[in-house]
C-alpha positions in Angstrom: 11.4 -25.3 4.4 8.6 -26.7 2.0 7.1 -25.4 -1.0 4.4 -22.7 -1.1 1.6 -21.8 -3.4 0.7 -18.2 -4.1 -2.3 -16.8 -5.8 -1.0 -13.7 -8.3 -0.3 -10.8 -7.0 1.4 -7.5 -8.0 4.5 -5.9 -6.7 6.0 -2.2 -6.0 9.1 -2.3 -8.1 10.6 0.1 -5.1 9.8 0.5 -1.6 7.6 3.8 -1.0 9.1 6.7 -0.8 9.5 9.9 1.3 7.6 11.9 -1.5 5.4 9.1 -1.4 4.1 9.2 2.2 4.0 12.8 2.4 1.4 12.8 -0.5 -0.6 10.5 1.8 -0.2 12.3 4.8 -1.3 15.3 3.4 -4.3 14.0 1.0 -5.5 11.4 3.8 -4.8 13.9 6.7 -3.6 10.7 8.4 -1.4 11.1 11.2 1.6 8.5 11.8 1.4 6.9 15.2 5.3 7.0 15.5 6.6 8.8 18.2 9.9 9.4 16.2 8.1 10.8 13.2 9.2 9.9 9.5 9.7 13.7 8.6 12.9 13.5 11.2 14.2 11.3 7.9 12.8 13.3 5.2 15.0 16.3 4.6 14.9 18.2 1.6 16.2 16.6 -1.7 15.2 13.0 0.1 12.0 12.9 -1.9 13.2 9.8 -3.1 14.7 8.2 -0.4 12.9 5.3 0.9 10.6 6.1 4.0 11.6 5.0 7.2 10.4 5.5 10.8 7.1 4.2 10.1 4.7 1.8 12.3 3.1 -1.5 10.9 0.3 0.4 11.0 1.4 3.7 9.7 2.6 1.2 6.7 -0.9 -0.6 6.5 -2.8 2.4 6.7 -0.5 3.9 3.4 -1.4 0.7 1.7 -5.0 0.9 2.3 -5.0 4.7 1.0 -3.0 3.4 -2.0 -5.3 1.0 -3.4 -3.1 -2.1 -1.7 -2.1 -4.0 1.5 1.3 -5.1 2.7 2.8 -7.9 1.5 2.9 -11.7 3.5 6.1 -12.8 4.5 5.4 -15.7 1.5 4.7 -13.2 -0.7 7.9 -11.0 0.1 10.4 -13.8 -0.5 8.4 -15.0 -3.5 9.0 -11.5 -5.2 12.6 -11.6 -3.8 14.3 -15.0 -4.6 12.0 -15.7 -8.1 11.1 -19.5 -8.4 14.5 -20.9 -8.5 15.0 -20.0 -4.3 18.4 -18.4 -5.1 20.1 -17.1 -1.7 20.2 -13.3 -2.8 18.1 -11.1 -5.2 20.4 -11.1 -8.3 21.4 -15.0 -7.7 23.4 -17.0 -5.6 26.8 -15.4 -5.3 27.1 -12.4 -2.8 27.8 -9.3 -4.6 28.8 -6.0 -2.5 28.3 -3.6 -5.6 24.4 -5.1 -6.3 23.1 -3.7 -3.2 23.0 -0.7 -0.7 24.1 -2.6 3.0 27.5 -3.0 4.9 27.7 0.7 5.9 27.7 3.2 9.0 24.3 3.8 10.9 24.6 7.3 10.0 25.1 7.0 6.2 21.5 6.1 5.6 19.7 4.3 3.1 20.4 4.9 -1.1 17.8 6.4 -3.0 15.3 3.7 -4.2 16.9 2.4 -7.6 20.2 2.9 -7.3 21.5 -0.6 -7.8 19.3 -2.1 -10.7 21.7 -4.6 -11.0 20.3 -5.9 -7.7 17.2 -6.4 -8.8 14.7 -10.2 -8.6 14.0 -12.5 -11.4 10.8 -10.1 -11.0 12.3 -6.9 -11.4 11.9 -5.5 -7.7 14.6 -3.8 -6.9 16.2 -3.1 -3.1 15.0 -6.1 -1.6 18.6 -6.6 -0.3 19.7 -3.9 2.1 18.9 -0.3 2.3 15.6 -0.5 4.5 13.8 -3.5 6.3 10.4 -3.8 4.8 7.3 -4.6 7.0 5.1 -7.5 6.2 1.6 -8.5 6.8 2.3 -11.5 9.2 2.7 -12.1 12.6 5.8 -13.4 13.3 6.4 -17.1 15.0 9.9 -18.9 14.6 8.2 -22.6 13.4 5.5 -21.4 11.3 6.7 -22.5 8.1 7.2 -25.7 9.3 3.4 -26.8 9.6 2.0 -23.1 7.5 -0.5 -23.9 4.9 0.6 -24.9 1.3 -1.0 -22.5 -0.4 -1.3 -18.4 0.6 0.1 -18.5 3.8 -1.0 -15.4 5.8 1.6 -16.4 9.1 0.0 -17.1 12.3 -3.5 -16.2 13.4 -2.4 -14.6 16.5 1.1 -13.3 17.8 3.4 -15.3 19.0 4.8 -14.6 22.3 6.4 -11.2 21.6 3.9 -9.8 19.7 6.0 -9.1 16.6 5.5 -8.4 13.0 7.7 -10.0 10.0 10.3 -7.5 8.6 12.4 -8.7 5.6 15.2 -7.7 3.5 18.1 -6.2 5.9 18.7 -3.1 6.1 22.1 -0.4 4.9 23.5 -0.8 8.7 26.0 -3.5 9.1 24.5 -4.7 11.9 22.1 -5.9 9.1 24.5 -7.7 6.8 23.5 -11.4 8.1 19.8 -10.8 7.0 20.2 -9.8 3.1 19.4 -13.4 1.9 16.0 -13.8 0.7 15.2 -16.1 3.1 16.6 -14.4 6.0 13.4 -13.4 8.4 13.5 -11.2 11.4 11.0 -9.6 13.6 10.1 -5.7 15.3 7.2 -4.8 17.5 4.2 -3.4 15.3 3.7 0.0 17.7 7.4 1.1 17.2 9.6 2.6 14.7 13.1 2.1 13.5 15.0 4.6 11.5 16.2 1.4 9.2 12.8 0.0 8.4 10.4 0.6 5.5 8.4 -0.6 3.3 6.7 -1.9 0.1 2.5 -2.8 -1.1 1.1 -5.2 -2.7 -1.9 -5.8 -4.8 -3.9 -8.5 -5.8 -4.4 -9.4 -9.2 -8.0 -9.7 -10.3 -9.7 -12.6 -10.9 
């Protein structure tokens, strides 16, 4: 690991919501390229509910609609750990009741904001647990070893999977392991996962 530098940027305090994406779906007339679509996950009184079964590009096209752009793995953690690289969102000490994770497949993720004592040194807040969250960069397993020191963007091209950054963990147990900020895992861009989401970024202006 070696230090970064990041230009400002702004954060979603939550990851999008189902209410969210449907107001995009249905302003933008866009229409999601997964095969397992996001309403399957969107029941009534889920309006709040992060949204899940989404593509990278389903994601990036939301983001572009929004005003923003997904965030770079860099970024991500940045917003996650604060600048003291503590191992979890709230600090270093692993804290069951600060974040949605550890459960059944079938219970589901938490509605955004229900653990703001989970929350970064920034104020985001599920960015341990409760969905994965798509990132801008392609993901290759030594690229932080020789990345750029300042605004890293992740590889140029994929890597030999062709697979895009996902952060955070996810409710699922199978997800535990990957709730650190630091922990970095991978899914292909043209698929969807009923545990991953996402959140946007914006760039500050200059």
């Amino acid at each position: 690991a070696h230090k970064v530098y990041l230009a400002p940027f702004y954060i979603d305090k939550f990851e999008v919501t189902n209410e969210q994406f449907d107001q995009f779906v249905k302003q933008s007339r866009y229409r999601p390229e997964a095969k397992v679509s996001w309403e399957r996950y969107a029941r009534p009184g889920m309006e709040r509910h992060p949204v899940r079964g989404v593509t990278w590009k389903d994601a990036t096209e939301y983001a572009k609609w929004a005003g923003k752009r997904l965030p770079t793995e860099a970024e991500w953690e940045k917003a996650a750990r604060g600048t003291l690289g503590q191992r979890y969102p709230w600090g270093n000490d692993y804290d069951r009741a600060k974040f949605h994770g550890n459960a059944e497949l079938d219970a589901g993720p938490a509605p955004v904001g229900s653990y703001p004592e989970g929350r970064s040194p920034y104020g985001c807040e599920d960015m341990a647990g409760n969905v994965w969250e798509w990132c801008a960069d392609w993901h290759a397993a030594d690229y932080y070893a020789k990345s750029p020191k300042e605004n890293p963007t992740g590889p140029s091209s994929w890597g030999r999977k062709k697979e895009k950054v996902i952060r955070g963990g996810a409710w699922d147990r199978q997800s535990i392991e990957h709730i650190k900020c630091y922990e970095r895992a991978q899914f292909n861009p043209s698929a969807s996962m009923e545990t991953i989401g996402f959140r946007c970024v914006k760039d500050v202006p200059e």
